[in-house]
N, C-alpha and C positions, 0 to 999 in steps of 0.2 A: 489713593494712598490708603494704606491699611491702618487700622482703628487700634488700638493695644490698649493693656490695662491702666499702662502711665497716663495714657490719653484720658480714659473716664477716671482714672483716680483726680487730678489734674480740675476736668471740669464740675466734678465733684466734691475738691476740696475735700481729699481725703487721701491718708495713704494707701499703695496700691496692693498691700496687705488686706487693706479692707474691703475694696472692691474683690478679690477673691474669695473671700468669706462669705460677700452678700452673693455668690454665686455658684458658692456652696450651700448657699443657704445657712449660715451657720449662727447658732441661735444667740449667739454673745454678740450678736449685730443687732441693735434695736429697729424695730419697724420702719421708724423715723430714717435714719440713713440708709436702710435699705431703699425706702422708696426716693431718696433722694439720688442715692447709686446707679439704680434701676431708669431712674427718668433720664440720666446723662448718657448710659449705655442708651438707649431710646431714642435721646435729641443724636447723638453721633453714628448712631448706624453699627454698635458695635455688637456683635456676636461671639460668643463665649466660644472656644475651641474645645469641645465635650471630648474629644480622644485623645488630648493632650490630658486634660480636667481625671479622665477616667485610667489612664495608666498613673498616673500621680497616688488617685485617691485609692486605687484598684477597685474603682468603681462603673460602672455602664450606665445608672441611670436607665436603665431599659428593662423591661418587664418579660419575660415570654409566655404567648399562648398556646395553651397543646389543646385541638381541635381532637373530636372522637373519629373521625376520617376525613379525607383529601378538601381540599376548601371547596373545589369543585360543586361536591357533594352539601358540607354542611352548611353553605349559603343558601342552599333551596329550603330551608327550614329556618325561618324569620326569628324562632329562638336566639339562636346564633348574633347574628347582626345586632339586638334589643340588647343581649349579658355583655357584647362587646362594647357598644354605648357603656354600660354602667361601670364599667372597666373603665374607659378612657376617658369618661368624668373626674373620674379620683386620678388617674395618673395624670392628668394636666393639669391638677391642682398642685401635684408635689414636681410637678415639672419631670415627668418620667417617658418616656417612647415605649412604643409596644412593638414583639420581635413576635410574627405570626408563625405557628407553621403551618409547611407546606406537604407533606409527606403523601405518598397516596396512598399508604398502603402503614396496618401496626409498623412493618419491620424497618418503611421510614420513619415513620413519625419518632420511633425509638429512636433509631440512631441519631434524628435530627435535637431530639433529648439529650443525646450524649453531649453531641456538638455543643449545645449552649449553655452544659454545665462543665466539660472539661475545657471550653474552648473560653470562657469566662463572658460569653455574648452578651449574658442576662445578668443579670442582679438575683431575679428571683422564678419562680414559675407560676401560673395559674392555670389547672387543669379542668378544663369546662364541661367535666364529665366525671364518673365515677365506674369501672368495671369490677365484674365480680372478681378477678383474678387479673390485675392488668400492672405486666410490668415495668411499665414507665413509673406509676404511684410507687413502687417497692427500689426500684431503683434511686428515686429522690430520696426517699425515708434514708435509704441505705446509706446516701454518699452525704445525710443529713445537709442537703439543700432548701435552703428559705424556697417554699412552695404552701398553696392551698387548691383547694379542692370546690368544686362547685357538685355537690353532694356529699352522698356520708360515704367512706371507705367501709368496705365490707366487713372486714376481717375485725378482729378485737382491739389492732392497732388503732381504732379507730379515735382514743384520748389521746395519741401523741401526735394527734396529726390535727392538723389545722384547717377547716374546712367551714361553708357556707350552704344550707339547705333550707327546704321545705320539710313538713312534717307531710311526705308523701303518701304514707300508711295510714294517717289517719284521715288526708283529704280523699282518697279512692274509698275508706271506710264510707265516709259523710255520701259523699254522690251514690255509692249504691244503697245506700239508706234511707235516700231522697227517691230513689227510682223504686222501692220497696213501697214506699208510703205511697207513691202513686197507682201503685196496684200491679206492679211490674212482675214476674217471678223468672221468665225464662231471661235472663239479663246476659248479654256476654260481653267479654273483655277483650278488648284489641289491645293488647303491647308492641310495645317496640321490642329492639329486641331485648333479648334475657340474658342477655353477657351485662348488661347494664344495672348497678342496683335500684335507680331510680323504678325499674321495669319490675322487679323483684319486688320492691316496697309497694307500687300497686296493685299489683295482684295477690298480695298479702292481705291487704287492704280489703280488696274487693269479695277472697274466700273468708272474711271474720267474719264482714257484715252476712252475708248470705246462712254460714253457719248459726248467727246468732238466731237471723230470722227463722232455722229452721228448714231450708230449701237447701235441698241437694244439690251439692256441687256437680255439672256436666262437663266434661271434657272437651266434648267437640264447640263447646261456648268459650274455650278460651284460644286463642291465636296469635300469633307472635309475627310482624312484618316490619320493615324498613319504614322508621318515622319518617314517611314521603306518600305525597297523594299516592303513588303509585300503590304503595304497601295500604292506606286505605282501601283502594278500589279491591285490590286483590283479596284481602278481607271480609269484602260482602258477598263475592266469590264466594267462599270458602262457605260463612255463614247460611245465608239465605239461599242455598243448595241442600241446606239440612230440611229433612223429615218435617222439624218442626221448628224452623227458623226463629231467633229471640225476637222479641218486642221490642225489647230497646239494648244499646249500645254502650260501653265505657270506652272512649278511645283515648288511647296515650298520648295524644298529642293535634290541636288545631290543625294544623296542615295536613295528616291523617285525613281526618273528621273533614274536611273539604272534600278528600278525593273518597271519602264513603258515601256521603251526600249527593255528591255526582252519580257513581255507581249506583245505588238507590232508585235516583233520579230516573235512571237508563232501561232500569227494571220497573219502572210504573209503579217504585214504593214512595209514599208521600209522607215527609216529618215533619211534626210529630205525629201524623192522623195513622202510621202504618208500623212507624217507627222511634222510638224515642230515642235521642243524644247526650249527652254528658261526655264533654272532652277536657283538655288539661291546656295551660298557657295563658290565654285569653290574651293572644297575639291581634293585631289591628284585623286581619284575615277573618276572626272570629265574629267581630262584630257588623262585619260588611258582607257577611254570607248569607245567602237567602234560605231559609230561614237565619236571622243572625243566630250564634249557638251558643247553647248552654255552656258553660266552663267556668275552671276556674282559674282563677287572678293569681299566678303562685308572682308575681312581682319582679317580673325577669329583672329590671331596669337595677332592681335591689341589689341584686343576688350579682349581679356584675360588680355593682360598687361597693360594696361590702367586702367580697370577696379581694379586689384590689387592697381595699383600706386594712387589710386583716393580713396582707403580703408585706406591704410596706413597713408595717409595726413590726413584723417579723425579721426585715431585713435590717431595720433600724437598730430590734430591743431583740435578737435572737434566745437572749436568756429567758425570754417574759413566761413561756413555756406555753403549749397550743390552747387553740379558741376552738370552742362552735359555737357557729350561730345561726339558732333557725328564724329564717325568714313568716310571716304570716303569712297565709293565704286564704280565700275568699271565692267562695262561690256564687258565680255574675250568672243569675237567673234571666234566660232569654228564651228563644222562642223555638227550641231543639229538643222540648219534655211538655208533655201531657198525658191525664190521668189515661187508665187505657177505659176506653166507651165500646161499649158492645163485642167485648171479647172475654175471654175467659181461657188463661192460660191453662193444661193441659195438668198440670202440677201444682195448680188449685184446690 
């Protein structure tokens, strides 16, 4: 037999007004009978009817995530999964679901965009990515949908938009100003790719420090690949086919930095005695790599929940008018950097 609100009102000793309140959550409900609400729905087995709850309230309770390509793809990069965790910490507190997508391609993922703000699917959006030019972010602004950002928006809109970051221009500053002090000069930089601002913002990062120190920026030291071991290995390709191949490394991204390490590995270069590393995440992968490697902590687990909690305020308090908020991060010294001994770069 089916459970209904008379039922927990009933063994709750309440009316059935109130039982929909406390399951709305609604804050003119004291803690106190909520949890006595809650313990009857509990002892009787009942379950709220959210699509009955969500045409009433014109609400979904459901969050959506726009992924930067096919899930396929961005489940191979441990990022991913970590900011989703930090996501579905905060929305299980507020009692919220999460609507993934699935697109394999910009021109789904867009439309699948459309779908879940004209289709009313979602409540709100969280974008786990930031591009230089990328229409989904312009089209939320535009149809002003409760959305944030897990980085900074390129453009100048960037005060009216709501978003979650790292100060990634000044951490690619710091690691090439680390691998300077070790005696580094021929340094290069592996990006992902450069539609990306996070991608833009370290190697912004990485041409200050070098300027400062006075070392000439090289061209053929910077490169651009697919954040995937793949895109590492093909990077040292590229690299250590040069004339006068770098010392040491900046890679955009741990999982990168694994398949450069390999690569390396394959070519009889040994890190840090041939090669030195500094990568970005400080993903589990990082610390259980042989050599474990250098990087930095930007606090993935953060930046998910944050990022949620900074959506829901938005969907609640849409007046409150946009947030940023930069996450800290931390450079985890391990064992992918050493002074250079017995060499002498060329540019010396």
């Amino acid at each position: 037999m089916t459970v209904t609100i008379k039922d927990v009102a009933k063994a709750a000793n309440v009316a059935p007004s109130t039982v929909s309140r406390v399951i709305a959550n609604s804050p003119r409900i004291s803690e106190r009978t909520k949890e006595i609400v809650r313990g009857a729905m509990k002892e009787l087995g009942y379950h709220p009817n959210f699509n009955a709850r969500s045409l009433a309230n014109k609400s979904t309770n459901t969050i959506g995530i726009v992924m930067p390509n096919s899930a396929n793809k961005t489940f191979q990069n441990p990022f991913f999964p970590e900011v989703i965790r930090g996501i579905s910490s905060k929305a299980h507190q507020v009692e919220y679901g999460l609507y993934l997508s699935t697109g394999q391609s910009e021109d789904e993922i867009f439309e699948e965009v459309q779908h879940m703000v004209q289709g009313k699917r979602v409540d709100g959006i969280i974008l786990l990515y930031s591009r230089v030019d990328d229409r989904v972010m312009n089209y939320l602004y535009e149809q002003k949908f409760p959305f944030t950002v897990i980085g900074r928006p390129y453009d100048v809109r960037k005060r009216e938009i709501t978003y979650v970051n790292n100060d990634n221009y000044k951490a690619s500053k710091t690691v090439t100003e680390y691998l300077l002090l070790l005696g580094h000069k021929n340094i290069a930089f592996i990006g992902g790719n450069l539609d990306f601002v996070v991608t833009v913002d370290h190697m912004e990062g990485y041409r200050k420090a070098l300027y400062n120190a006075g070392i000439e920026l090289k061209d053929d030291y910077i490169v651009f690949h697919e954040e995937l071991q793949e895109g590492g290995q093909e990077a040292v390709i590229d690299l250590m086919s040069l004339s006068e191949p770098p010392t040491a490394m900046i890679v955009a991204d741990d999982i990168m930095t694994f398949g450069v390490m390999r690569m390396l590995s394959e070519m009889e270069m040994r890190v840090p005695d041939d090669v030195s590393i500094i990568s970005f995440n400080n993903v589990m992968i990082s610390e259980l790599s042989s050599p474990p490697m250098t990087t930095v902590d930007i606090h993935i687990y953060n930046l998910g929940y944050e990022a949620c909690n900074l959506l829901i305020d938005l969907i609640h308090h849409p007046d409150t008018g946009a947030k940023q908020v930069l996450i800290p991060h931390k450079m985890i010294k391990r064992q992918t950097t050493q002074k250079i001994i017995g060499k002498i770069s060329s540019s010396q």
